[in-house]
C-alpha positions in Angstrom: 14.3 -44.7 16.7 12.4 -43.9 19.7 14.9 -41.0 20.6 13.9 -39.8 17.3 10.1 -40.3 18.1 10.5 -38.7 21.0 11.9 -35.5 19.4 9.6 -35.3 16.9 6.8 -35.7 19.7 8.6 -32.8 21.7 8.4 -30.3 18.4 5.3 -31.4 16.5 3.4 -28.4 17.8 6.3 -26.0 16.7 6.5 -27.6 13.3 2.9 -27.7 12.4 2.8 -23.4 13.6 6.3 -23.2 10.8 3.5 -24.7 8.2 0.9 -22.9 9.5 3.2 -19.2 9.4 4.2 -20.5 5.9 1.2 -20.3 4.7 0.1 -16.9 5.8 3.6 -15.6 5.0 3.1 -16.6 1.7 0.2 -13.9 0.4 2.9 -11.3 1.8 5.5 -8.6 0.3 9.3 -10.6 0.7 12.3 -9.5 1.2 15.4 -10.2 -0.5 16.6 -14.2 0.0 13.2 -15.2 1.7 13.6 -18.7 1.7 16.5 -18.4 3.4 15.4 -16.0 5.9 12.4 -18.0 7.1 14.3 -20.8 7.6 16.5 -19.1 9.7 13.8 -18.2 11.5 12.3 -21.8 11.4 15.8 -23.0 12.7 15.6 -20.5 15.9 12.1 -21.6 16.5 13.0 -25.1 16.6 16.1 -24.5 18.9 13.8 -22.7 21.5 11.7 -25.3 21.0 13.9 -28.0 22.4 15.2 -25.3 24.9 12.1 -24.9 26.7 10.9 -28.5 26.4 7.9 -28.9 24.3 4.3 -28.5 24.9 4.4 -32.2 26.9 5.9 -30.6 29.7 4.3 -32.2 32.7 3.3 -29.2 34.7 0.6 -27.3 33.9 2.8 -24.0 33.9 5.4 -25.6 32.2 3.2 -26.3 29.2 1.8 -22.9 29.4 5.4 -21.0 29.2 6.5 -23.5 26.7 3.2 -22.5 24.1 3.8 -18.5 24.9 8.0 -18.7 23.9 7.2 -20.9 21.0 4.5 -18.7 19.7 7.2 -15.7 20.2 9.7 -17.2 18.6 7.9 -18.6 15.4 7.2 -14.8 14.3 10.8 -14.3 13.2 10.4 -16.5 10.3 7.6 -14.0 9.3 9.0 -10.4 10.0 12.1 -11.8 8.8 11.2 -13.3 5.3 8.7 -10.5 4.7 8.7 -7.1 4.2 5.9 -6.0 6.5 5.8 -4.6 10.0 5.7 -6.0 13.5 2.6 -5.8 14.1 1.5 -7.2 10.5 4.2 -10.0 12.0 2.3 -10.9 14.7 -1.0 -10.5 13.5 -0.1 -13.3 10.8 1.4 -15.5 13.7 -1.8 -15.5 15.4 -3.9 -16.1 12.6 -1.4 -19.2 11.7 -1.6 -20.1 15.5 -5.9 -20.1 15.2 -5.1 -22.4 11.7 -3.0 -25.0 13.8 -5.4 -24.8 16.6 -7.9 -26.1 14.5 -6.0 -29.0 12.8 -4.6 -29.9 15.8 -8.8 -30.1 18.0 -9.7 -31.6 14.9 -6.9 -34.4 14.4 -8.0 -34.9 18.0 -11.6 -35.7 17.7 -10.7 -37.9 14.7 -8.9 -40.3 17.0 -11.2 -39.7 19.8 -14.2 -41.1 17.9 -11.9 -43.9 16.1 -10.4 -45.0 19.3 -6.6 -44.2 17.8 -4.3 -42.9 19.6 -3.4 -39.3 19.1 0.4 -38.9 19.9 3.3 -38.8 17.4 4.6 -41.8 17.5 1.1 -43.4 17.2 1.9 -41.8 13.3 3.1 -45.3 12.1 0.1 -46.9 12.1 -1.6 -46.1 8.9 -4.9 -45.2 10.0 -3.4 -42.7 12.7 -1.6 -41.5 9.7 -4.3 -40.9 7.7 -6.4 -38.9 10.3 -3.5 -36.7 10.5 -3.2 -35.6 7.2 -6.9 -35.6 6.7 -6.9 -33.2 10.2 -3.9 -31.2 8.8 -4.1 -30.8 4.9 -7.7 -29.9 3.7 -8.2 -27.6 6.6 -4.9 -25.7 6.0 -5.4 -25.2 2.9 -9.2 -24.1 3.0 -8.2 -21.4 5.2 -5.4 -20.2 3.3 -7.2 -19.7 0.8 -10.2 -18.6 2.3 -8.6 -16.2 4.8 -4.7 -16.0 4.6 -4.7 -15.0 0.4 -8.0 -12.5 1.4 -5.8 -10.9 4.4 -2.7 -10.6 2.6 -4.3 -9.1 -0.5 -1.6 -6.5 -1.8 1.3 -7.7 0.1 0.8 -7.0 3.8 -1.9 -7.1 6.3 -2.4 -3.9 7.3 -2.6 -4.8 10.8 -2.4 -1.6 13.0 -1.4 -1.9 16.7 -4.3 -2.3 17.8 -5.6 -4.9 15.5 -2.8 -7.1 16.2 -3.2 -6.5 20.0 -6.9 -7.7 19.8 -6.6 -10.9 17.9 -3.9 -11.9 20.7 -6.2 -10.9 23.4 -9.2 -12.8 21.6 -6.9 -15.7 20.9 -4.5 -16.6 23.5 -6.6 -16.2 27.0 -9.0 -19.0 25.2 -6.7 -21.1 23.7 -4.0 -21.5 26.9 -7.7 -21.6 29.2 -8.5 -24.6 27.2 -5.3 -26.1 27.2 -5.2 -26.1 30.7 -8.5 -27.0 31.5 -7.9 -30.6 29.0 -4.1 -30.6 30.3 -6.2 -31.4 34.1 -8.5 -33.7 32.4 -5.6 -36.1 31.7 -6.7 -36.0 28.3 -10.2 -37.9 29.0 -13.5 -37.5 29.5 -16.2 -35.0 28.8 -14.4 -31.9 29.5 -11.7 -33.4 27.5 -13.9 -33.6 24.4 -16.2 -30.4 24.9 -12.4 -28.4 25.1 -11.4 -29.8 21.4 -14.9 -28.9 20.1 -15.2 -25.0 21.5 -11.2 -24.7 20.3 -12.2 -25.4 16.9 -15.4 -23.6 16.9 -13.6 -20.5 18.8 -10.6 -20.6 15.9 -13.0 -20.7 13.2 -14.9 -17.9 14.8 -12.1 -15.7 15.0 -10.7 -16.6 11.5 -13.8 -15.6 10.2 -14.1 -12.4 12.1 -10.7 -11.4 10.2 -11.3 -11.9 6.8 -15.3 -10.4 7.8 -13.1 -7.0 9.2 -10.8 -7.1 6.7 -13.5 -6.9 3.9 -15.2 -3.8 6.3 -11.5 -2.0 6.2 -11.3 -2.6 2.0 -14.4 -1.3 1.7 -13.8 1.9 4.4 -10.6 2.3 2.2 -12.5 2.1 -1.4 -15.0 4.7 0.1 -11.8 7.2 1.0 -10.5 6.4 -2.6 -14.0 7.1 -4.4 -14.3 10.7 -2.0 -10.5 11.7 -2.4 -11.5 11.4 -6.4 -14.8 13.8 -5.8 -12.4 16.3 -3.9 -10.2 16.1 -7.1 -12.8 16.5 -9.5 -14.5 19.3 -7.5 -11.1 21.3 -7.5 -10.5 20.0 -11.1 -14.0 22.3 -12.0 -12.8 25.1 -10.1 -9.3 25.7 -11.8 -11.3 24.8 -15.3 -13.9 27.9 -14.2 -10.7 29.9 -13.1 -9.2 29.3 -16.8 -12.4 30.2 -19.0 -12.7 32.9 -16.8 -8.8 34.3 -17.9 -9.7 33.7 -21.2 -13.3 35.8 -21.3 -11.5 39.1 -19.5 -9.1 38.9 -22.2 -11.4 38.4 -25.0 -13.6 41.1 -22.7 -10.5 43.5 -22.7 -10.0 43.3 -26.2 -13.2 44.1 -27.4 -12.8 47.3 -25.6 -9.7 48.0 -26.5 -10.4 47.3 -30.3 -13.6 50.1 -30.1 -11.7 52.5 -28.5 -9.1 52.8 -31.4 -11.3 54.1 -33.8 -11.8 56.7 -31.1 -8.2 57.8 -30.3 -5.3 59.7 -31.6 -1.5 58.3 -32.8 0.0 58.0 -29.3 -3.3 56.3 -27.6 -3.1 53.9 -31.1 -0.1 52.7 -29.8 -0.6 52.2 -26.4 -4.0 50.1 -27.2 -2.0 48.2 -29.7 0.9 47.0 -27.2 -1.9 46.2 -24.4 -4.0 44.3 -27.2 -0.8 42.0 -28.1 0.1 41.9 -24.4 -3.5 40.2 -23.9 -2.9 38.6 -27.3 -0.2 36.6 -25.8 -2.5 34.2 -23.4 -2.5 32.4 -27.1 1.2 31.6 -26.3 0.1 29.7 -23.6 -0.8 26.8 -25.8 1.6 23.8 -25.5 3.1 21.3 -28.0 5.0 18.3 -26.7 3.9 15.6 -29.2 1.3 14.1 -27.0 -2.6 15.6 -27.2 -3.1 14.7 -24.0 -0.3 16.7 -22.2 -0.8 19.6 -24.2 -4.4 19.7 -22.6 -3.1 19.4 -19.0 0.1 21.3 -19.8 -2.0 24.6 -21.3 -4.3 24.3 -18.8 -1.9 24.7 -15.8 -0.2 27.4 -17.6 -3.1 29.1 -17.9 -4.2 28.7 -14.4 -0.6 29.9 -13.4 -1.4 33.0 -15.1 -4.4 33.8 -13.7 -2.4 33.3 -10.4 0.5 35.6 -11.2 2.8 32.8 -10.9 5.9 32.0 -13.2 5.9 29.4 -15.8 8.5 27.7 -17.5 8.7 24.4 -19.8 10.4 22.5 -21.9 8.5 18.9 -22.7 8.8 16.4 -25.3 5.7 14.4 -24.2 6.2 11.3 -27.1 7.7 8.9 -24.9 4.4 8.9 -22.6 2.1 8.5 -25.6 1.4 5.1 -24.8 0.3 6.0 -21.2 -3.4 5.8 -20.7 -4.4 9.2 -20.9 -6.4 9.6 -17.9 -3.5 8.2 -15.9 -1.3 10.7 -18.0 -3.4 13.3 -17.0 -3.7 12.2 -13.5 -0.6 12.0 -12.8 1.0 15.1 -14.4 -2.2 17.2 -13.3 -1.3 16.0 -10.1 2.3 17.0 -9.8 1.1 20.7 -11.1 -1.8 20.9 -8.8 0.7 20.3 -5.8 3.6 23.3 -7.3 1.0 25.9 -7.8 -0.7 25.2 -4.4 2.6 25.1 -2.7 3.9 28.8 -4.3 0.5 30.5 -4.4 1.3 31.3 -0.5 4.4 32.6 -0.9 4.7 36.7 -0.9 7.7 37.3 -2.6 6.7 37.0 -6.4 9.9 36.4 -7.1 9.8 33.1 -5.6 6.4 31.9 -7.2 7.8 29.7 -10.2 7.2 26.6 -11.3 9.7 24.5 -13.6 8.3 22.0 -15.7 10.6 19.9 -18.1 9.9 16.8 -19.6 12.8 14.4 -22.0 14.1 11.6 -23.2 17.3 9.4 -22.3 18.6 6.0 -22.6 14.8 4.7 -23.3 13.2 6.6 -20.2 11.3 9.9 -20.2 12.2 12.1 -17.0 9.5 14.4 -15.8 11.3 17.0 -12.9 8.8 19.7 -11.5 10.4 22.1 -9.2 9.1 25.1 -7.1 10.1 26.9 -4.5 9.4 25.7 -0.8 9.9 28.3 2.0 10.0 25.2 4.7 10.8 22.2 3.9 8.3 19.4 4.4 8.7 16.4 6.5 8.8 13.2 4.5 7.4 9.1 5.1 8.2 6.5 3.0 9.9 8.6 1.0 6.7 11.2 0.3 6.4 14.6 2.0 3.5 14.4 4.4 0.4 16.2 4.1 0.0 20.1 6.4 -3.9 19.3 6.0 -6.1 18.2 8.6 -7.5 15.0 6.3 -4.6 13.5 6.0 -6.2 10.7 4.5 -7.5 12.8 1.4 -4.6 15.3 1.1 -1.9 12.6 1.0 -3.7 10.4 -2.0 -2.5 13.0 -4.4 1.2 12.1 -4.0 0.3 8.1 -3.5 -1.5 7.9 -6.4 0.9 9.5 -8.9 3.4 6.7 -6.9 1.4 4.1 -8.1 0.6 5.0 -11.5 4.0 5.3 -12.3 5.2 2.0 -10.6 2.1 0.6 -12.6 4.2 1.7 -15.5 7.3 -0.1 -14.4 8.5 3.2 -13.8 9.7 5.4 -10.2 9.0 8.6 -8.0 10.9 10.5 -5.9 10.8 14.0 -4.6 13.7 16.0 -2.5 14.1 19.5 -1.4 17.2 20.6 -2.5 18.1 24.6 -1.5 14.5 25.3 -0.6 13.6 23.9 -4.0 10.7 21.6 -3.9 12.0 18.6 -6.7 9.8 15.9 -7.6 11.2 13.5 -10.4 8.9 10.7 -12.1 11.2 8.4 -14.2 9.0 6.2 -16.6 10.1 3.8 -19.4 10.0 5.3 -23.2 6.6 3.9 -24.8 6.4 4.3 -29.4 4.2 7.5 -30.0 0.7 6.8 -31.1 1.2 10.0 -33.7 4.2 10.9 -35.4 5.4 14.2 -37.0 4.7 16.1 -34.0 7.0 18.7 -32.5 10.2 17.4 -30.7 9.8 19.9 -27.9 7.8 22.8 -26.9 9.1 26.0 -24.6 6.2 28.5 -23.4 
């Protein structure tokens, strides 16, 4: 029994950090089998922990090596379980590290005012016992709920290199610095007690600072969000100027065209007459999938590609997406169209500039492939092509955003360049038409 005791008093710091990561692994994306990959990493942490000997090492340095390759090794069971980065690894190691920092000063002072003792195996008497969990449980979960669910907030912490750097440079110099400074106290006295009560106040402090940052960086992000959707809107008005003003030359051609043949002999009749039904033919422009609200985005980019000499071709049968919300629909198809014409409005060849639009149904999904020609092909991240622009950050919400709205409708997006041919492929589950008796398919 007391080899067991002892044990257990060589890796209670190592298993109250394994809680501790638990909890602020738990807000975070997984990966496939987590359970079984953080304790994996739970069960290397522990072995290192009996390797190097506890934090009851009896040298001062001893103890101090022994806390840095414990607090190494216990972010595997993080980075391993969940799908986030290194440095969203560490970051979430040191913020479970500030949670067990405060437990553990706290559990402390509890004894230290009761007169308990505050080692392991002092655990069997009841009160002891009941200092502990009082130390342990409220406080970890206040601050998971407080700070680790805020942090974690849509599946990873977002913790750049330099974030994660400065939590461990905030964190560690203080905490080993008070460890050493009670370790030389012998574990009495005033110094003793002062070094319990700044470690709690200095984890709060920085636990706090975190989830205050964290809320600055949402916000920061929110503002990029609400200014990339200005930029949208602003180029949304121009293309909608650039349309009306296509369909007022024509109507402005016409009306000439239609005085001057009262004016003109047989073989200027005709001539009028084909360049009034060439004009005539913007009214071909007009698409019919099924769904009102493609047709609007549809005609309008068909129109714009007009005005912009650019080739047109599609073939959509748009009732699979009727139950789409129809800004999202819009969005996201708009989008996709927006990106094409940009992309082959700088080519010189007119040959090259054509867009391919087709939209259908199969085995209960609706497949939406546009394709253009690319000169250079771009270079890709996570599986999107990265922005040319200098503001990356509001060039390269376009393409995010149509990612999102389609994995917000359980559906996919990919693009690939196949042959210099720009392909981007949205995949979305079949939804019933809200109208029926509409057209099966449209070509223009």
């Amino acid at each position: 029994m007391s080899g067991l005791l002892d044990r257990l008093q060589q890796c209670n710091y190592i298993l109250e950090m394994l809680a501790a990561c638990l909890l602020f692994a738990l807000p975070l994306k997984k990966r496939h089998r987590p359970w079984l990959r953080f304790g994996a990493g739970a069960l290397a942490a522990l072995v290192v922990s009996m390797t190097v000997g506890g934090v009851s090492s009896t040298g001062v340095a001893e103890a101090g090596i022994a806390y840095l390759a414990q607090l190494i090794v216990v972010v595997l069971p993080i980075w391993l379980s969940c799908d986030v980065s290194v440095e969203d690894a560490v970051y979430g190691t040191i913020c479970a590290y500030a949670m067990q920092h405060f437990s553990s000063s706290l559990y402390i002072l509890l004894c230290l005012g009761t007169g308990a003792g505050h080692d392991i195996w002092r655990l069997l008497d009841p009160a002891t016992l009941g200092y502990y969990l009082l130390a342990y449980v409220p406080p970890y979960f206040l601050i998971y709920r407080l700070c680790a669910r805020p942090l974690g907030r849509g599946g990873s912490y977002r913790a750049s290199l330099f974030r994660a750097g400065g939590i461990t440079v905030l964190v560690l110099p203080v905490a080993l610095f008070l460890s050493l400074v009670a370790k030389l106290s012998g574990g009495d006295g005033g110094a003793f007690l002062v070094c319990q009560v700044y470690a709690m106040l200095c984890s709060a402090y920085v636990l706090w600072v975190q989830v205050s940052q964290s809320r600055e960086v949402q916000l920061q992000a929110e503002l990029k969000v609400q200014q990339a959707l200005w930029e949208k809107e602003k180029e949304q008005y121009q293309l909608s100027r650039a349309t009306i003003e296509v369909i007022n030359r024509k109507c402005h051609d016409l009306k000439h065209q239609l005085a001057a043949l009262r004016h003109c002999s047989e073989p200027q009749r005709e001539e009028s007459l084909r360049e009034i039904e060439q004009a005539a033919l913007i009214y071909d422009a007009v698409v019919q999938t099924g769904n009102e609200v493609l047709d609007t985005v549809l005609t309008e980019k068909s129109l714009v590609c007009e005005h912009r000499n650019i080739q047109w071709t599609c073939m959509a049968d748009g009732r699979g997406l009727a139950g789409m919300n129809p800004v999202d629909l819009y969005a996201l198809v708009g989008n996709a169209l927006d990106n094409a014409i940009e992309s082959v409005q700088q080519l010189q060849d007119p040959a090259k500039r054509v867009i391919g639009v087709t939209l259908f149904r199969r085995d209960g999904l609706s497949v939406l492939r546009v394709e253009n020609y690319c000169e250079t092909p771009p270079l890709f991240r996570d599986g999107l092509p990265v922005t040319t622009k200098q503001d990356r950050t509001i060039h390269g919400f376009g393409m995010k955003s149509m990612r999102q709205t389609a994995e917000k409708y359980g559906g996919s997006l990919s693009v690939q360049v196949e042959d210099h041919v720009f392909v981007l492929c949205v995949v979305l589950p079949v939804q019933p038409p809200r109208q029926e008796g509409a057209a099966d398919f449209a070509v223009s």
